[in-house]
N, C-alpha and C positions, 0 to 999 in steps of 0.2 A: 429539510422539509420542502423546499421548492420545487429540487428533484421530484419526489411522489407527487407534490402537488402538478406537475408536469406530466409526467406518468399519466396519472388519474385522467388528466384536460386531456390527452393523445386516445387516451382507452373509450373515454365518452365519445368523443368526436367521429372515432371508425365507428362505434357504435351505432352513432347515427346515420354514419356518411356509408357505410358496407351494406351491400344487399344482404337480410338474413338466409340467402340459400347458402352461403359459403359459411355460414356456424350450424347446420344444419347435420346432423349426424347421417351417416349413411345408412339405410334403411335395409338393404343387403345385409348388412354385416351389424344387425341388433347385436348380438351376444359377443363381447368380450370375453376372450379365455385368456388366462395369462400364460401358456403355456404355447402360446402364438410366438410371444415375444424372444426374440436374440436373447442366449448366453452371454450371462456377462464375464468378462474376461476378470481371471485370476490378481488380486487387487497386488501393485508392486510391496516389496515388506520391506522395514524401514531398517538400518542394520544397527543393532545396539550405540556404535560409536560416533552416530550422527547426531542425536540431539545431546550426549555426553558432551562433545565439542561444541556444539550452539551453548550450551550453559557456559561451558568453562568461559567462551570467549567472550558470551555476555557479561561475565562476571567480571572478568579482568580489565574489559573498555568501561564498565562502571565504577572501578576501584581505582585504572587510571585516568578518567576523567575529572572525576568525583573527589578524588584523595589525594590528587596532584597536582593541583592545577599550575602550578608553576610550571611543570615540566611540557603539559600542553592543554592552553588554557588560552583565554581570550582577555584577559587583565590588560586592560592599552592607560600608557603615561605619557607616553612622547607626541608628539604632534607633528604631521608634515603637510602642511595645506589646511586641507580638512576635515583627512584620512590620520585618525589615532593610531598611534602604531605601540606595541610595548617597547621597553627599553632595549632588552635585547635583540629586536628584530627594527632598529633604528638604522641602522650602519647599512642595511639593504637598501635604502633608498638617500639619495643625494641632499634632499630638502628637510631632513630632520634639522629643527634646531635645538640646541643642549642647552 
């Protein structure tokens, strides 16, 4: 919210602080045609086996986060200083005491 509310404070300020000739429409050129505007270019297409793979792999880092946490998980028993460490990732550092 402080964001917009930022926004809004920036938007009011040129508001007041900008000469209105520079939001002034140009007088030449009343009528918009859409027909003015650039082709838009061909949008890229997505190929079937792309979001097939965002799922699967979504699926698997949630069933091995989630359903294994022993295997990689953040469970800490041991102690070295004042950095918990789990059991089996004790031996990596010198200051574990058992």
């Amino acid at each position: 919210m402080q964001a917009f509310g930022n926004v809004a404070l920036v938007f009011a300020i040129l508001e007041r602080v900008l000469p209105a000739s520079e939001f002034k429409f140009d007088e030449e050129k009343k009528t918009w045609n859409p027909a003015d505007l650039r082709q838009a270019e061909e949008p890229a297409t997505v190929k079937l086996w792309e979001p097939i793979a965002a799922i699967v792999f979504t699926a698997a880092a949630l069933i091995i986060f989630n359903g294994y946490p022993d295997v990689i998980g953040t469970s800490l028993s041991r102690t070295a200083g004042d950095l918990d460490l789990g059991a089996d990732r004790c031996v990596l550092f010198a200051g574990c005491r058992t």
